[in-house]
C-alpha positions in Angstrom: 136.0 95.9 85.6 137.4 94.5 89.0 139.3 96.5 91.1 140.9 94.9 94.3 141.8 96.2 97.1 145.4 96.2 99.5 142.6 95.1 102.4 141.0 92.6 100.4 137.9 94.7 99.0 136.9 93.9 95.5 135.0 96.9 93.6 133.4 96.7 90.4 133.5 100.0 88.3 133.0 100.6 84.7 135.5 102.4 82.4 133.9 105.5 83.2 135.4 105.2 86.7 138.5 104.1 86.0 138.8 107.0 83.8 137.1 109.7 86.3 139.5 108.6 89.1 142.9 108.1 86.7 142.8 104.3 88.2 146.2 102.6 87.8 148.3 99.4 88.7 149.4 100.5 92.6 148.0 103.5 92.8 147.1 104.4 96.2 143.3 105.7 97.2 142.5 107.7 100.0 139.7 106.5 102.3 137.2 108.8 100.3 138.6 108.5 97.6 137.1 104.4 97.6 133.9 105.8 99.2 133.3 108.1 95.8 134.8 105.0 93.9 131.8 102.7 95.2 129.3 105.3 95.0 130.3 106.1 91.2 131.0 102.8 90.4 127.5 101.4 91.8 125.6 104.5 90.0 127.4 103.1 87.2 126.4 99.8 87.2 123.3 100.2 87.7 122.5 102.6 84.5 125.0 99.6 82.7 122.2 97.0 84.3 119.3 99.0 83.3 120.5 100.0 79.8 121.0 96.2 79.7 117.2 95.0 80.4 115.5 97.7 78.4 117.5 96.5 75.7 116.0 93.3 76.4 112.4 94.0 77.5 110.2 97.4 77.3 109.8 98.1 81.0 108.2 101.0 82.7 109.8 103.5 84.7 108.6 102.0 87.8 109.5 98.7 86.7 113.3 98.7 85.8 113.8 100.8 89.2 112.3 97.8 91.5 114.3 95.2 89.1 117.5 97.4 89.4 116.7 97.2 93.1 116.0 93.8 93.1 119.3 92.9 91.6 121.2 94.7 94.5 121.3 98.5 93.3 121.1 101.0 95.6 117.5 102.7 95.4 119.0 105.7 94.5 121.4 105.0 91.9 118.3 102.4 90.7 116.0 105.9 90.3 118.8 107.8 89.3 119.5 105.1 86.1 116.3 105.0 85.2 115.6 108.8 84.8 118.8 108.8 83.2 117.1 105.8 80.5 113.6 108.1 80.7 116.1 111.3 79.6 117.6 109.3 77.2 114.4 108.3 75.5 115.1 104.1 76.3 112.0 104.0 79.0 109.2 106.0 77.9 105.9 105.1 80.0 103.7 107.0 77.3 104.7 104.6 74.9 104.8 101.8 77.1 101.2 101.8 78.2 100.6 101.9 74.0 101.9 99.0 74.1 100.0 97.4 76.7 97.1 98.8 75.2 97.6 97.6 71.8 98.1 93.8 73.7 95.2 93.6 75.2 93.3 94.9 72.7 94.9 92.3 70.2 94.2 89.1 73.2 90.5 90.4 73.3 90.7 92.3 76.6 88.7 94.9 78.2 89.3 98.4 79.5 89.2 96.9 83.1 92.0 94.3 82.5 94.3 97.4 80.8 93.4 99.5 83.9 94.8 96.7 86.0 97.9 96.2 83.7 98.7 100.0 84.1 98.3 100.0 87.8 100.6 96.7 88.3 103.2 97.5 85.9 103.6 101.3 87.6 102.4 103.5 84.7 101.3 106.9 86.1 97.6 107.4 86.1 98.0 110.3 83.4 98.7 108.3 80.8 95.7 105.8 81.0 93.8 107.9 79.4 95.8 107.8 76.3 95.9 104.0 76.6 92.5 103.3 77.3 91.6 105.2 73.3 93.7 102.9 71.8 91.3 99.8 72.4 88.2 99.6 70.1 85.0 100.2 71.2 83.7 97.9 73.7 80.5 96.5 72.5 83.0 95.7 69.1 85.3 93.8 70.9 82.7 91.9 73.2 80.4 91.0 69.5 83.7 89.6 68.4 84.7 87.4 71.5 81.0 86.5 71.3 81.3 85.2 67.7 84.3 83.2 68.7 83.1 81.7 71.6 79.2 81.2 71.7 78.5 77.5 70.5 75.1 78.1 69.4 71.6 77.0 71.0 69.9 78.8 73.5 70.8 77.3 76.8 71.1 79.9 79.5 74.2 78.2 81.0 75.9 78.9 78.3 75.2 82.5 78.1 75.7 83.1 81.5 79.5 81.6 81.4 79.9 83.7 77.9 79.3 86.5 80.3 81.4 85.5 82.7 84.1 84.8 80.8 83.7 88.1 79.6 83.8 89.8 82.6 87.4 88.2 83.6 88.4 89.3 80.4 87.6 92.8 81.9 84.5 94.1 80.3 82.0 95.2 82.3 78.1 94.3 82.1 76.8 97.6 80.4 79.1 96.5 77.9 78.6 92.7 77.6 75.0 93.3 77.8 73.6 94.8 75.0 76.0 92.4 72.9 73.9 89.3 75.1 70.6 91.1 74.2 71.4 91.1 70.5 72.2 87.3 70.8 69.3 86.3 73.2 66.7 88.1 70.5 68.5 86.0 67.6 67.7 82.8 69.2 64.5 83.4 70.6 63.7 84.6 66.6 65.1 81.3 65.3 
């Protein structure tokens, strides 16, 4: 809702203001009386805004509060929403970094690549754990990237940018390695 102002000032507030304050056609508002109505009313908005993208897009805790921000909340009322979305059980981090856990497990990605996922997205350290025993085991996931990608023959230029490519997709050597090992003695047996 707009309210406007005798000097010109245009507020938005939500219902809950206009009920709080008993808003009405020509009412007159003291100078802190607008000061708590642009303080509410941005709080307000911004747990409307944040309600609004989590209802869009699973977001971490650390996310919605910079977007909030980003779209001209104050940081406050931006941390203040999104605790209120955490106690409400819209944003849950835990859950979230299942998620991302789950998705880079299904797009053939490594513990390294989650790790980095976590850390971008804001998901608090203590939770990694929990993600990181969602993805298979490592030399798994690497034998079946391999089996997708190799192209046959034993050229070492091809193994080496199978490893590489492995690596980007953030699994490490000690894991891409006995995976190789397996390959390079199948070849040299053929």
């Amino acid at each position: 809702m707009l309210v406007f102002l005798e000097e010109g000032t245009l507020l938005r507030i939500t219902e809950q203001e206009l009920l709080r304050f008993d808003l009405r056609p020509g009412m007159d508002l003291s100078a802190a009386d607008v000061v708590q109505l642009k303080k509410s009313g941005g709080a307000s908005e911004a747990r409307a805004k944040g309600a609004e993208m989590i209802g869009r897009q699973m977001l971490s805790k650390k996310e919605l509060t910079g977007r909030l921000v980003k779209k001209g909340a104050e940081e406050k009322d931006a941390r203040d929403a999104a605790d209120w979305l955490e106690d409400l059980g819209a944003v849950n981090d835990a859950a979230y970094a299942a998620a991302l856990a789950r998705r880079c497990a299904a797009g053939g990605y490594g513990r390294l690549r989650l790790r980095e996922e976590l850390r971008r997205r804001g998901v608090p350290e203590a939770l990694w754990d929990q993600a990181f025993a969602l993805l298979p085991p490592a030399e798994e996931a690497v034998a079946v990237l391999v089996a997708k990608k190799y192209r046959g023959g034993s050229d070492p230029k091809a193994v080496k940018r199978l490893s590489e490519s492995l690596m980007r997709r953030g699994f490490t050597w000690q894991e891409i390695r006995p995976v190789l090992r397996r390959l390079t003695d199948e070849i040299d047996e053929t």
